[in-house]
C-alpha positions as CSV (number, residue, x, y, z in Angstrom):
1,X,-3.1,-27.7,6.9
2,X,-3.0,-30.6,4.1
3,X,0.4,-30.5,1.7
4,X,-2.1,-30.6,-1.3
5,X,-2.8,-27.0,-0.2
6,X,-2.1,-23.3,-1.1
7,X,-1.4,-21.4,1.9
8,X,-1.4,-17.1,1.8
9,X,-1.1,-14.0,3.9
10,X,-3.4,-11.9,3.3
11,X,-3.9,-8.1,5.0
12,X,-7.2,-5.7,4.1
13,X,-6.5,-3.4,1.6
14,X,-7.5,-0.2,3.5
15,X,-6.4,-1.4,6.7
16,X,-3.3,-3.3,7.2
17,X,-3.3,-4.3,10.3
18,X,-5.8,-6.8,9.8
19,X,-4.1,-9.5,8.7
20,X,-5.1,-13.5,7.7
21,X,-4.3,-16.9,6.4
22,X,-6.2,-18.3,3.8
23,X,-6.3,-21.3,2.5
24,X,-7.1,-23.1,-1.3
25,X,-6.3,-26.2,-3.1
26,X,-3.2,-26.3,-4.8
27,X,-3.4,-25.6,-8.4
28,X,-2.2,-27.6,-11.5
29,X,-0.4,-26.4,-14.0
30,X,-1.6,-26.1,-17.4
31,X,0.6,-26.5,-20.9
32,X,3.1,-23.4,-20.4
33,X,2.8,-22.6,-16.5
34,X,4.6,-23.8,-13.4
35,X,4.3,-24.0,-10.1
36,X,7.4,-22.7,-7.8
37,X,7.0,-23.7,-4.1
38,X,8.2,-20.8,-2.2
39,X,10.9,-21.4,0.6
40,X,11.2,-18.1,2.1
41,X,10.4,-14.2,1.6
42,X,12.0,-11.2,2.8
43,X,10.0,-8.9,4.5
44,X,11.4,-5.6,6.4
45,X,10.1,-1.9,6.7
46,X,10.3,-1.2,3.3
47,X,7.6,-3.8,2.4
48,X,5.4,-1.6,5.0
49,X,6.2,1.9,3.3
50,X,5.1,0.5,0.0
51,X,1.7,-1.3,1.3
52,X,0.9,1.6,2.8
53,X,0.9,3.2,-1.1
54,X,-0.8,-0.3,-2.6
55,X,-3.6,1.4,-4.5
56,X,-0.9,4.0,-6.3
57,X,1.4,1.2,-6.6
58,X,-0.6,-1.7,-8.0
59,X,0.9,-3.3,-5.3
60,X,-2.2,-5.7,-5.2
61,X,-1.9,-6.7,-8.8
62,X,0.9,-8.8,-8.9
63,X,-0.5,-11.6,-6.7
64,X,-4.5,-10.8,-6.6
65,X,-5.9,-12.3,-3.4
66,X,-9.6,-14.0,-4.6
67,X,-11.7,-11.5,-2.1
68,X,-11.5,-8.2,-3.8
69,X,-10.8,-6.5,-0.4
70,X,-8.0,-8.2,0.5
71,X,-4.4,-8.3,-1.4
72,X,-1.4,-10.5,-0.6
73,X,1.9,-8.9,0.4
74,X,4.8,-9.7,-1.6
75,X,8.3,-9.4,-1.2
76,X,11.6,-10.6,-3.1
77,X,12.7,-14.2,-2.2
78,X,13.5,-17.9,-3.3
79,X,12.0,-20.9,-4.9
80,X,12.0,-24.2,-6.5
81,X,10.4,-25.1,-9.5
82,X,7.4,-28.0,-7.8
83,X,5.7,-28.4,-11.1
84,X,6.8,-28.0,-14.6
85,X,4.6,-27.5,-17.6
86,X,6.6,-25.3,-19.1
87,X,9.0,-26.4,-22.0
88,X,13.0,-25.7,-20.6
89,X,12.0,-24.9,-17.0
90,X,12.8,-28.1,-14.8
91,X,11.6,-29.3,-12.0
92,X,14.0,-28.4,-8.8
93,X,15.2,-25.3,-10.3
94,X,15.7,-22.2,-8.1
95,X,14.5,-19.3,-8.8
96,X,15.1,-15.7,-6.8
97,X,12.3,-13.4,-7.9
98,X,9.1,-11.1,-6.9
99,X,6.4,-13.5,-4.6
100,X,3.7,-13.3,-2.2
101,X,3.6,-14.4,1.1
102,X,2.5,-17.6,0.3
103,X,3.4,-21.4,-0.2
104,X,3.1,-21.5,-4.1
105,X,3.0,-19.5,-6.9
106,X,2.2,-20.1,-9.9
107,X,4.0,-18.6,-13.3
108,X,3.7,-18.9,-17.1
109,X,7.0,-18.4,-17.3
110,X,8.5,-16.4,-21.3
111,X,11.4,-15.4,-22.8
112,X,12.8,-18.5,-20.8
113,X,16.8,-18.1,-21.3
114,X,19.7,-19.6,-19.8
115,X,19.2,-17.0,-17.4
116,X,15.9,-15.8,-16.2
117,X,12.3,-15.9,-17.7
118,X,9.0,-13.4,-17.6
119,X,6.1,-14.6,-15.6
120,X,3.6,-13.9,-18.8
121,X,0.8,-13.9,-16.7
122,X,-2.1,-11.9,-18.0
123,X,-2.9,-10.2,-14.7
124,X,0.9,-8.7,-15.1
125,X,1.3,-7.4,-18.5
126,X,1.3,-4.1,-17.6
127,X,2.6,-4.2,-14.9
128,X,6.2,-3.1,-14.0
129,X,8.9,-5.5,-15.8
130,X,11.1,-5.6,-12.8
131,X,9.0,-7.3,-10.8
132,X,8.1,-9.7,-13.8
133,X,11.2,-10.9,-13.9
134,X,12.8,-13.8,-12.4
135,X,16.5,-15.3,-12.2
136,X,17.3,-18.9,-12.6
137,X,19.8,-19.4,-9.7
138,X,22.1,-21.8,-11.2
139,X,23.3,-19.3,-13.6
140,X,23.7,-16.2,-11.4
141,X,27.2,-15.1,-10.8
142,X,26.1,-13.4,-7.7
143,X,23.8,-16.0,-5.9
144,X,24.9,-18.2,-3.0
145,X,22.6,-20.1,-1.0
146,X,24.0,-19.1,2.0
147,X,23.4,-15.4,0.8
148,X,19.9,-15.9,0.1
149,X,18.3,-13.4,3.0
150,X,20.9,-10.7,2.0
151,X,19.8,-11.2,-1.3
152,X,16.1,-10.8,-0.6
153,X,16.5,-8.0,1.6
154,X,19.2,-5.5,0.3
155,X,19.6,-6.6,-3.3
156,X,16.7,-5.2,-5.0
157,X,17.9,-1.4,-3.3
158,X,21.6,-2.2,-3.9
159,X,21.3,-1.6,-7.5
160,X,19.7,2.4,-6.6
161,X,22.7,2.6,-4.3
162,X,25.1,1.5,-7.1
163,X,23.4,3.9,-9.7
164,X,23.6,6.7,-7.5
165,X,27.0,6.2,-6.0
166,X,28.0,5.9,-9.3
167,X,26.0,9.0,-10.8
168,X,27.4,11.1,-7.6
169,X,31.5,9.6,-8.7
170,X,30.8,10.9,-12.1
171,X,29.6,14.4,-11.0
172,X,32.4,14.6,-8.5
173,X,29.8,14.8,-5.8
174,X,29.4,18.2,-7.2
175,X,32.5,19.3,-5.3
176,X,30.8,18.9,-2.1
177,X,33.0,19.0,1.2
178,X,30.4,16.7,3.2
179,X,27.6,14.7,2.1
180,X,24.0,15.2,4.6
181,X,21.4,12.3,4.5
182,X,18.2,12.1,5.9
183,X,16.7,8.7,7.2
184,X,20.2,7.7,7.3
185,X,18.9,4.6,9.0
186,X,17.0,2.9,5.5
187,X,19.0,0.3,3.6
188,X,19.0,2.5,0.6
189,X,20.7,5.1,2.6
190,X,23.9,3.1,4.2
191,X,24.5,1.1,1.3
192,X,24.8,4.5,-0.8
193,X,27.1,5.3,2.2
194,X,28.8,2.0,2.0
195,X,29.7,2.9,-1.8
196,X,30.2,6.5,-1.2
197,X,33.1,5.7,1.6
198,X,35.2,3.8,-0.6
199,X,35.4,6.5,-3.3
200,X,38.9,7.9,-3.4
201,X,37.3,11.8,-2.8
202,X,35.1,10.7,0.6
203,X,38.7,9.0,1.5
204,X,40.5,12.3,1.5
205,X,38.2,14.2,3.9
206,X,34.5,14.3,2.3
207,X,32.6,13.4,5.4
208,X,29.3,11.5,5.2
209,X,27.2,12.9,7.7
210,X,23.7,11.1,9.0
211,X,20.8,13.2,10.2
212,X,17.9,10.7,11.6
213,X,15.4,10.9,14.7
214,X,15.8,10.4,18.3
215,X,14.2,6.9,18.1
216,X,16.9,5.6,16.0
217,X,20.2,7.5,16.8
218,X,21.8,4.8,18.5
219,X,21.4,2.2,15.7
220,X,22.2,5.0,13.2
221,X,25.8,5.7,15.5
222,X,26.6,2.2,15.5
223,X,26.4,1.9,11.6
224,X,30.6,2.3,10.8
225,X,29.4,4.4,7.4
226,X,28.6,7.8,8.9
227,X,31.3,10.1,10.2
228,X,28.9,12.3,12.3
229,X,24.9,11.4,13.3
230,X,22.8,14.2,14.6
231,X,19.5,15.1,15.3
232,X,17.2,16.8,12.5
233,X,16.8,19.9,14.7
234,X,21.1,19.9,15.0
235,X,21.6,21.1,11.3
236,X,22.6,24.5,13.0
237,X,26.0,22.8,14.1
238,X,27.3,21.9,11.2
239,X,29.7,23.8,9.5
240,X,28.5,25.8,6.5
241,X,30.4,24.1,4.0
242,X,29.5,23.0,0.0
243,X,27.1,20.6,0.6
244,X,25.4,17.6,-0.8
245,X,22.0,16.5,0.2
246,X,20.8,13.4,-0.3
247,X,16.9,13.1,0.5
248,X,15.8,9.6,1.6
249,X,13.2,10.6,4.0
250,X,10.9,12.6,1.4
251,X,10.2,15.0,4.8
252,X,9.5,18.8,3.5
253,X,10.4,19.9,6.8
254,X,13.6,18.6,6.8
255,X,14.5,19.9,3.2
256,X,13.3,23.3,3.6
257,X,15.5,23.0,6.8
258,X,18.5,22.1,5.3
259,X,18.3,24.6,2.4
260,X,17.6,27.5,4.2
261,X,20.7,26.8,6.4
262,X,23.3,26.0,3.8
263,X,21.5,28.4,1.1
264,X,24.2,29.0,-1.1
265,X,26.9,26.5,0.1
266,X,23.8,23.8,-0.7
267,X,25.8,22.5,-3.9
268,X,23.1,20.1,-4.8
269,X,19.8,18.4,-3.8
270,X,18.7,15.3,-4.3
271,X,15.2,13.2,-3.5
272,X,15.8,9.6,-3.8
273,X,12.2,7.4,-2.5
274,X,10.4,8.6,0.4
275,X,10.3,7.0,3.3
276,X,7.5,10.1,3.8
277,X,6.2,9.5,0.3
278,X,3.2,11.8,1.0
279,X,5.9,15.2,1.5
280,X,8.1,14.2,-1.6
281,X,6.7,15.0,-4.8
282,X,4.7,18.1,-4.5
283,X,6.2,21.7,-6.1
284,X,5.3,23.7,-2.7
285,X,8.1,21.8,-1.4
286,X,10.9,22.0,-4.3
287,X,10.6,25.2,-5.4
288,X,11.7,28.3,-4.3
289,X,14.1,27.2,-1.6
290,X,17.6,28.8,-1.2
291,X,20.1,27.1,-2.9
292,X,20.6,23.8,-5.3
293,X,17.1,23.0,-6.8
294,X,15.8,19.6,-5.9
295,X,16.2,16.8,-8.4
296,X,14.6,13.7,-8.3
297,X,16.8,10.5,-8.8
298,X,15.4,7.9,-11.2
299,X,17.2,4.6,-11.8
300,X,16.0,3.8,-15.1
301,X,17.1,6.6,-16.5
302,X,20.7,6.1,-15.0
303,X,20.3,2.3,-16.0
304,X,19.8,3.7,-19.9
305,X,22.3,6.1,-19.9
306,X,25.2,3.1,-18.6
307,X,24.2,0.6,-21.0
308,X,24.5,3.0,-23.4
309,X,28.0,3.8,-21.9
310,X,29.1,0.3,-21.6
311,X,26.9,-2.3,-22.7
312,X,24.6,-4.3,-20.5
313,X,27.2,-6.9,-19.8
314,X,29.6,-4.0,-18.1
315,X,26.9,-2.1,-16.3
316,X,25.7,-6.2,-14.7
317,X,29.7,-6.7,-14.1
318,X,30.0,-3.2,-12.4
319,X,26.7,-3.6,-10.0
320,X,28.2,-7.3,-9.2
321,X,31.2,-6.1,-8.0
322,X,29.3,-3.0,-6.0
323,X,26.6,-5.5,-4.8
324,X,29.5,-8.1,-3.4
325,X,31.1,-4.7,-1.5
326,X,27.9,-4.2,0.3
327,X,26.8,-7.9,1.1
328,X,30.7,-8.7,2.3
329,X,30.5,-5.6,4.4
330,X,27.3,-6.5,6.1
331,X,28.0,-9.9,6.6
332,X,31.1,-9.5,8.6
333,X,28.8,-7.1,11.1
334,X,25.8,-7.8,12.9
335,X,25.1,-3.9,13.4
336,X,23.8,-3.3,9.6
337,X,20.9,-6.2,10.1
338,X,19.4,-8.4,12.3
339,X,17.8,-11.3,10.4
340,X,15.2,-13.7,11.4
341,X,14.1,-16.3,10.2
342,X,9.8,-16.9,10.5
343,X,8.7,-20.5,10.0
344,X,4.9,-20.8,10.0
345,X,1.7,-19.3,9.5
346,X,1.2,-18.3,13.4
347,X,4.8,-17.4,13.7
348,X,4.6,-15.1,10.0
349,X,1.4,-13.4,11.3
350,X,3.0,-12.6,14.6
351,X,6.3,-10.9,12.3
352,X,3.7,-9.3,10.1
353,X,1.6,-7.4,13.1
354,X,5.1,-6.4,14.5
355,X,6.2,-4.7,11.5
356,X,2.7,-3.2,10.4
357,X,1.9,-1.9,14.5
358,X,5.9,0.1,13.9
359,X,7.1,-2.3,16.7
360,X,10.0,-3.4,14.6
361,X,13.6,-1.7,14.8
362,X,15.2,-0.1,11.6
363,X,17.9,-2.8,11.5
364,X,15.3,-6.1,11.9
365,X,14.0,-7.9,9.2
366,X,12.5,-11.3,8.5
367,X,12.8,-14.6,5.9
368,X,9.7,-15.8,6.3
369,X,8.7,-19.2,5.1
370,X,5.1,-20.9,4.8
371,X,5.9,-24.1,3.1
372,X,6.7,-27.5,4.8
């Protein structure tokens, strides 16, 4: 394909599987835009569970494919600044931020500070700001180039981790004795476990306890977080002890399991994603069980309430310091992830139908790259 081009991966909105490159000229920038060559994009199971909710998402919207039908997957990753047009924003800059899975971009970058901008694209405006927003790497005290897949990867789900770890530190962890997760194997789940085991109360006997599927209890015992893996049908052998729950899986089955075992040793319930997104939010499955009464976990809410506490500049000094526990942890240990890095259209496409088909292992994930 020429250099002058714009190259995308594209899948069909109400089928994933089918997948495609496309191909269009390059565009030029107009007065206040810029175009940001993309070097490489992480893409793991989590990029599947939310394509599979697209429509609900608006996952389409933020990088509109030009055939209604189809819709470009994006993912969080790095890039340099091809193109400038717009005033303060130089060429060669990086940039760590929201993209497709594409060659380009282009932004109309506002609110251009020292540290980040807002892509002011029309198309986005209403769109969710966190996704709008895009750091200028030069003056982030957390990135390092040779950190960049961990970045893409893990970073955007450390900072639930952090607020969670650091909501659960605050309540005590309700006075729990051990703390039950489902999906144990999701990043959101063991770096919430990574956090969680260096609190002073899981260091003087709370035990973190992981409760996944026969498909991925090996890679879940490897992971150093969890005291004790078991089986979802195995919650009879655990002692009946105050309890927290914390619900990454979204599975009804599971929850109404766990709180009709523990009933009133079940000290508190808590529904963070949903890895089963279809089971997670409905009331037939939250109320009436025995014990603690579900609660949903919402970041911005937690993200109000510690800048309110502290002041933004604390609350980004606090999840820096959280953030560099987790990526120095993984770092040192192959067992948390197995990166790989995708060079290539063919080579992308091949990744892509791997992780869409459910061929692809909890701990895999990719950097994939498109450009030259």
């Amino acid at each position: 394909m020429p250099d002058r081009a714009l190259i995308a991966l594209e899948c069909r909105r109400n089928s994933l599987r089918d997948l495609r490159a496309v191909e269009h000229s390059l565009p030029e920038p107009e007065a206040g835009e810029a175009l940001l060559a993309i070097e490489h994009v992480g893409f793991s199971a989590n990029n599947v569970s939310y394509a599979a909710r697209g429509e609900q998402l608006h996952f389409w919207r933020y990088f509109p494919a030009q055939d209604a039908d189809w819709g470009r997957l994006p993912g969080w990753g790095f890039a340099t600044v091809q193109t400038s047009r717009a005033a303060g924003l130089e060429v060669g800059e990086r940039i760590y931020g929201y993209f497709p899975l594409a060659s380009h971009v282009l932004v109309r970058p506002k609110g251009l500070n020292a540290g980040s901008f807002v892509d002011g694209a029309a198309h986005r405006a209403d769109l969710e700001p966190v996704y709008n927003h895009y750091v200028r790497c030069a003056a982030d005290r957390d990135w390092r180039s040779d950190l960049e897949p961990l970045q893409a990867l893990l970073k955007p789900l450390a900072l639930q981790a952090y607020l969670l770890d650091d909501f659960l530190e605050e309540e005590q962890l309700f006075g729990a004795q051990q703390v039950l997760f489902s999906s144990p194997s999701s990043k959101s789940a063991w770096m919430t476990a990574i956090l969680l085991a260096a609190r002073s109360r899981t260091q003087q006997g709370v035990r973190l306890i992981g409760m996944t599927t026969a498909g991925n209890l090996g890679h879940v015992r490897d992971l150093p977080c969890y005291d004790q893996v078991i089986l979802g049908d195995q919650i009879g052998t655990l002692a009946r002890v105050p309890t927290l729950y914390l619900d990454f899986s979204g599975s009804a089955a599971q929850r109404i399991a766990v709180h009709g075992y523990f009933i009133e040793q079940l000290e508190y319930s808590c529904i963070i994603g949903g890895a089963q997104p279809d089971m997670m939010g409905s009331g037939q499955f939250t109320a009436g069980l025995p014990g603690a009464v579900p609660n949903h976990f919402h970041t911005a809410p937690r993200v109000a309430k510690r800048t309110q506490d502290w002041g933004l500049a604390q609350l980004t000094a606090e999840f820096s310091l959280a953030w560099k526990r987790i990526h120095q942890t993984v770092n040192q240990d192959r067992r948390w992830m197995q990166i790989e890095q995708v060079r290539g259209v063919s080579p992308a496409l091949a990744a892509l139908a791997q992780a869409i088909d459910g061929r692809f292992d909890p701990q895999r994930a990719f950097m994939i790259g498109l450009g030259a």
